[in-house]
C-alpha positions in Angstrom: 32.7 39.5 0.0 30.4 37.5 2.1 27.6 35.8 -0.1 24.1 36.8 1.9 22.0 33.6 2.1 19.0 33.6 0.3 16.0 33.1 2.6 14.2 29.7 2.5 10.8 29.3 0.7 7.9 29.8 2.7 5.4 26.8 2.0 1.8 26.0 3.1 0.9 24.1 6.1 -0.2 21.8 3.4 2.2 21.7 1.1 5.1 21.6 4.3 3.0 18.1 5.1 3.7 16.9 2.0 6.9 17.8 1.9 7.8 16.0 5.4 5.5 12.9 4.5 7.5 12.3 1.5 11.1 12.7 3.4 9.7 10.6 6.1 8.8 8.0 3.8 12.2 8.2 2.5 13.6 7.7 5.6 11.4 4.9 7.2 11.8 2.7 3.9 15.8 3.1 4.2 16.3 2.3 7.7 13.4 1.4 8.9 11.6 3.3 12.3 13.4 1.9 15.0 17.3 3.3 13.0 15.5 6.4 12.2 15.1 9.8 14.1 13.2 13.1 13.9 16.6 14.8 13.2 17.0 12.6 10.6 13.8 13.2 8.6 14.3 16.5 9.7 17.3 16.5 7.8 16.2 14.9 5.0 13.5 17.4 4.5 15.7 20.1 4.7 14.0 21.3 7.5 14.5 22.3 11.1 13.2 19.7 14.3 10.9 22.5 15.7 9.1 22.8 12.0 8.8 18.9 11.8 7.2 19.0 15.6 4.9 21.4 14.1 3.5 19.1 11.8 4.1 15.8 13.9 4.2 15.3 17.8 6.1 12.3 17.8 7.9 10.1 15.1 4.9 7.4 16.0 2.5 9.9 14.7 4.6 10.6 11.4 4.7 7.2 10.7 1.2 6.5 11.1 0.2 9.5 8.8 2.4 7.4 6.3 0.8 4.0 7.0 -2.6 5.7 6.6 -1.7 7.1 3.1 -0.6 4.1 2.3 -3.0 1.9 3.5 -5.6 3.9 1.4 -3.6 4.0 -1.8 -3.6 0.2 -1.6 -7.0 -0.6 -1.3 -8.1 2.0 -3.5 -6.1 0.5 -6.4 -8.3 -2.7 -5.8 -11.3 -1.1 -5.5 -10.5 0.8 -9.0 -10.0 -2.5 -10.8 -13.1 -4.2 -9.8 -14.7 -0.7 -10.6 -12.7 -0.4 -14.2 -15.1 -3.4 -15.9 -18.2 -5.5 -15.7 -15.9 -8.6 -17.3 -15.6 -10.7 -14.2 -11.9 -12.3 -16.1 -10.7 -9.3 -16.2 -11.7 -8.4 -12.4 -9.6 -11.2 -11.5 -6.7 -10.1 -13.5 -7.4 -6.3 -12.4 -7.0 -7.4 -8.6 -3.9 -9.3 -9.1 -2.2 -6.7 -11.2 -3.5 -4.3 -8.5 -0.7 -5.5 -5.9 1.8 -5.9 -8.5 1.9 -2.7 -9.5 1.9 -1.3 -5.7 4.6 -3.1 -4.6 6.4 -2.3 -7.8 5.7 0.9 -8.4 5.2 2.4 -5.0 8.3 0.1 -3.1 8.8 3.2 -0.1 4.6 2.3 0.7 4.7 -1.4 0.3 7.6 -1.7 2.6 6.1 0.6 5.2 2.8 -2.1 4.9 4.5 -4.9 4.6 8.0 -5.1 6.1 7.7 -2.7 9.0 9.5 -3.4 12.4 6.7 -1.9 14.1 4.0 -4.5 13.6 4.5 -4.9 17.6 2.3 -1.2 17.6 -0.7 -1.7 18.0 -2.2 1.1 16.0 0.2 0.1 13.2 -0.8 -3.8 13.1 -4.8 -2.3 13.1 -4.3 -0.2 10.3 -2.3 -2.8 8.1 -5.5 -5.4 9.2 -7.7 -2.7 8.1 -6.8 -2.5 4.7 -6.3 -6.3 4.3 -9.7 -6.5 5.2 -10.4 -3.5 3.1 -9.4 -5.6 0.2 -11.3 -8.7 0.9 -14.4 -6.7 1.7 -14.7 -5.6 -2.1 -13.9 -8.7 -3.4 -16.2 -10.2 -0.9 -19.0 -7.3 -2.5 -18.1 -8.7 -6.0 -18.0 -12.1 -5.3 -21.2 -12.0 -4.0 -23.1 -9.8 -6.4 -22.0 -12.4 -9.4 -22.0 -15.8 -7.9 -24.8 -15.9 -5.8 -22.8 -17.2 -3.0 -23.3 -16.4 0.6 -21.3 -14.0 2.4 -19.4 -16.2 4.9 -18.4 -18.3 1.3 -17.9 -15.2 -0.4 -15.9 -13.7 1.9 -13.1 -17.2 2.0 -13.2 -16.6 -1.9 -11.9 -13.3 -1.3 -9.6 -13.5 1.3 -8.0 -16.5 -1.1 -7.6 -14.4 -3.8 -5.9 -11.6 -1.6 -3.7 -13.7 0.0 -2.8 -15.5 -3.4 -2.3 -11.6 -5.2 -0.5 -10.3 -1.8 1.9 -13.3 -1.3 2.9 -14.1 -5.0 3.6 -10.3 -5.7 5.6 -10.1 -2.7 7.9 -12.8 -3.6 8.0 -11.5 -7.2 9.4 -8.5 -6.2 11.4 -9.9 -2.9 13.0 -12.5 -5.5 13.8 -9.9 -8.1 12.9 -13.3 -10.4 13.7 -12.3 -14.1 9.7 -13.0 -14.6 8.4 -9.9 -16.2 5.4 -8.3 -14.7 2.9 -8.3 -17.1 3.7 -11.9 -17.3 3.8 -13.0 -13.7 0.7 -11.1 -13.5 -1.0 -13.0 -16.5 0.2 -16.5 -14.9 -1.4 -15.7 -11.6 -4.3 -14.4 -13.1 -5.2 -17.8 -15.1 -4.3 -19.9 -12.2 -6.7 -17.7 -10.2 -9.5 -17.8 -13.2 -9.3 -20.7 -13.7 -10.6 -21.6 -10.1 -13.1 -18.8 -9.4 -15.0 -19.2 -12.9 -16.3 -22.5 -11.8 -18.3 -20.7 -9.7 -21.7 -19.7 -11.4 -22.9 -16.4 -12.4 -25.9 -14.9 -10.7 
């Protein structure tokens, strides 16, 4: 007796977005866009290549989608921590553990941001400058608002204290050193303190 095959579940344009986003995502961080295919995420998402065309015109599109996400996740967890408290230490420590915890707890993002093969693109390189300077520009806001230093001034503090929470997180996790987070966060965070509080307070 043949078994009749139950029919699939019909989703939401919405929801069938997520649903490719996340299987691209998969994807992309595995192989990486050039090894990848439509059929492939297509696969992955248990889905047919017409239904992912629906959704996305081209796998440059798709990825993009992704970047964007991503992008915005990252700069928003920055934004929270200088948000979370008025304690200008704990800003500082905030940031730092803000890219920590991205690239640790979100790896399928960071590597889309961070170790793409597509930085050649030009609409991928703009939207991974975007949200470096997405990051700066808050901590330039900050830096500003409590030191009473001008924005070109300002703005180097910030981009130093990006580059030093970007780069050291990066080879945290890259290294896979036995350093546990919350402690590679706290040594990074003093050695950042411990420069930025020399500045006054406004």
């Amino acid at each position: 007796m043949t078994e009749t095959a139950r029919p699939a579940t019909r989703l939401s344009r919405s929801d069938r977005r997520v649903q490719l986003l996340t299987a691209a995502r998969s994807v992309f961080s595995d192989q990486g866009y050039h090894a990848s295919s439509m059929d492939d995420i297509a696969e992955a998402a248990g889905v047919s290549k017409p239904v992912l065309y629906q959704h996305f015109s081209s796998k440059l599109q798709l990825y993009v989608a992704l970047l964007e996400i991503s992008t915005d996740e990252m700069v928003g967890r920055v934004r929270s921590a200088l948000a979370a408290t008025e304690d200008n230490k704990e800003r500082v420590r905030g940031t730092i553990r803000a890219y920590f915890d991205f690239v640790a707890d979100n790896q399928q993002a960071y590597r889309l941001i961070f170790e793409s093969d597509l930085h050649s693109e030009t609409e991928v390189q703009t939207l991974v400058d975007r949200a470096t300077e997405g990051c700066v520009q808050a901590l330039t806001e900050t830096i500003m608002k409590n030191t009473g230093e001008d924005q070109s001034h300002s703005r180097l503090l910030a981009a130093g204290l990006v580059g030093l929470s970007h780069v050291s997180a990066r080879f945290w996790i890259s290294e896979q050193t036995p350093i546990e987070r919350d402690v590679a966060i706290e040594l990074l965070s003093t050695l950042a303190w411990r420069g930025i509080s020399r500045f006054p307070q406004s």
